[in-house]
C-alpha positions in Angstrom: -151.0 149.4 39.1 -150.3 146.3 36.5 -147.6 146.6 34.1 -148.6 145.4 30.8 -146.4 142.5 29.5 -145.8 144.2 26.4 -144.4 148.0 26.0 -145.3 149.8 23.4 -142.1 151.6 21.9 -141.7 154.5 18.9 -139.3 152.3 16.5 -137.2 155.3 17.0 -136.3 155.2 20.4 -135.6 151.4 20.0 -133.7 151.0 17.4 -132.5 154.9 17.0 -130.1 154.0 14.2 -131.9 151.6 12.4 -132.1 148.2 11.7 -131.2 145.3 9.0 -133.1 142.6 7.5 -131.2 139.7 7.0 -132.4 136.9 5.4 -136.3 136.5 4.8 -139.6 136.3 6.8 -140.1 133.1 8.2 -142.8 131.3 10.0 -142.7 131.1 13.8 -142.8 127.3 14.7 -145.0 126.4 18.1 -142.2 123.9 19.4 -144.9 122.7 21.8 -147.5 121.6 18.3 -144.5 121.3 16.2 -143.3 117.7 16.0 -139.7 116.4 14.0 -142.0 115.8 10.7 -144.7 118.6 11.2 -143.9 122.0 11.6 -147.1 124.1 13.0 -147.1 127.9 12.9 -147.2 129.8 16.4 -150.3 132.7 16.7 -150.9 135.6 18.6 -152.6 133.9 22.0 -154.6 137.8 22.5 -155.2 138.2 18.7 -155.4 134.4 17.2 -153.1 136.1 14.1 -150.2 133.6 13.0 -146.8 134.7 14.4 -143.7 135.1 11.5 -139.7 135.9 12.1 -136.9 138.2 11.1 -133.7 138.2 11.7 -132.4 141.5 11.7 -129.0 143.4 12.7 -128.7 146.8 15.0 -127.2 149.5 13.3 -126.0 150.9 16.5 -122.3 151.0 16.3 -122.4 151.1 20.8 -123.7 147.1 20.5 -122.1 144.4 21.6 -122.1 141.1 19.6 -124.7 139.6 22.0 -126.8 142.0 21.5 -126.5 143.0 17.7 -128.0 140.3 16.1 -131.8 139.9 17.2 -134.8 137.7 16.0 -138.3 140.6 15.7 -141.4 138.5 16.0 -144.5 140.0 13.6 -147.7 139.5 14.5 -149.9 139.6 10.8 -152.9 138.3 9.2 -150.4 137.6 6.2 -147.2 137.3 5.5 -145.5 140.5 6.0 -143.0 141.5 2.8 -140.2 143.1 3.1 -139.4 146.1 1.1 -136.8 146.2 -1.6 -133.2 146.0 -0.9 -131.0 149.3 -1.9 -129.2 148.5 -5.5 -126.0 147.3 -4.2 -126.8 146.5 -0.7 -126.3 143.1 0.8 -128.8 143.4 3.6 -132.7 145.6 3.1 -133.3 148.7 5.7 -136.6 148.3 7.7 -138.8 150.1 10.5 -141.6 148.1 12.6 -145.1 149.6 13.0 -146.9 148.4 16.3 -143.5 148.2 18.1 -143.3 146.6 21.6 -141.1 145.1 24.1 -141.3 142.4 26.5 -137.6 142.5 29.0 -136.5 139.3 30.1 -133.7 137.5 31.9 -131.2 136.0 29.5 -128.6 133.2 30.0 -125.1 134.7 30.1 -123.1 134.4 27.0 -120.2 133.2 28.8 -122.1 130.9 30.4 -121.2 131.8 33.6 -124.9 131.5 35.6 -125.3 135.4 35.8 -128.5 136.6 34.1 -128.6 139.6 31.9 -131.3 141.7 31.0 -132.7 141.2 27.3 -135.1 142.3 25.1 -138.2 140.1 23.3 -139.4 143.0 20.2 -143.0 142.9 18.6 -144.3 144.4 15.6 -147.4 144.5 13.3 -146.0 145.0 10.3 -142.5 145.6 8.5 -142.1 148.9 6.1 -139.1 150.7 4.5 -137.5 153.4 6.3 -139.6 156.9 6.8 -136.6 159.7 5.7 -136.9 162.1 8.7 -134.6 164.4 10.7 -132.6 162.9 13.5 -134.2 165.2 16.4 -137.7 163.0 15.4 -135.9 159.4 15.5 -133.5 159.8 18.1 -130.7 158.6 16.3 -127.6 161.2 16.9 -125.9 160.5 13.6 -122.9 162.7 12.0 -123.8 166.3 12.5 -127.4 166.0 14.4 -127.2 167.9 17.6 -128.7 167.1 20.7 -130.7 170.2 23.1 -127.7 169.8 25.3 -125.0 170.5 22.5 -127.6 173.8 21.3 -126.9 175.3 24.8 -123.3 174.5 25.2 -122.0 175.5 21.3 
């Protein structure tokens, strides 16, 4: 059996309490086109659509610093826009449709030659947050129960 190189992943189960834009959508620079005074865009190599950027932040309060902060690469025919930003809010709430993940060995914060394994995320497209119940997302916010809390209260 071959293993794809990309998973496919519910949004929920990846990022089960949500995530942050920060910043804009950016385009993805080909560093092996680009040159000092001539940015070119990266694309797709399996669907020839340009490739654009987000930096976003994990609402999970269980990550670490190396692993909060995360660049989501978005595969479009356009460029995707983001949704509006809450009155108030310094940073705009987002889900990714088409989500998928591609693991990877990472260089060690500390920089001390051990590998760790990290994440490359996917998307087709950017959207505001669907409301739904925490059973549906995964996310075990205040009050949600899991099965295994049902049987044991």
């Amino acid at each position: 059996m071959a293993m794809p190189r990309r998973i496919s992943i519910p949004f929920g189960e990846a990022f089960p309490y949500g995530v942050f834009a920060v910043g804009e959508v950016e385009v993805m620079r080909d560093f092996e086109k680009s040159s000092r005074d001539r940015e070119v865009q990266a694309y797709d190599e399996d669907s020839g659509d340009p490739i654009w950027t987000l930096d976003v932040i994990d609402a999970d309060p269980a990550a670490t610093k190396a692993t909060r902060s995360l660049a989501i690469r978005i595969v479009a025919k356009h460029k995707p826009v983001l949704p509006e930003a809450p009155i108030g809010q310094p940073f705009t709430p987002v889900e990714f449709e088409g989500l998928s993940a591609s693991p990877y060995v990472a260089d060690s914060p500390m920089g001390n030659g051990k590998g760790r394994l990290a994440w490359s995320f996917r998307a087709s497209g950017v959207v505001a947050p669907k409301p739904a119940s925490a059973a549906s997302t995964g996310a075990r916010g205040a009050g949600s129960k899991t099965a295994k809390d049902e049987a044991t209260a």
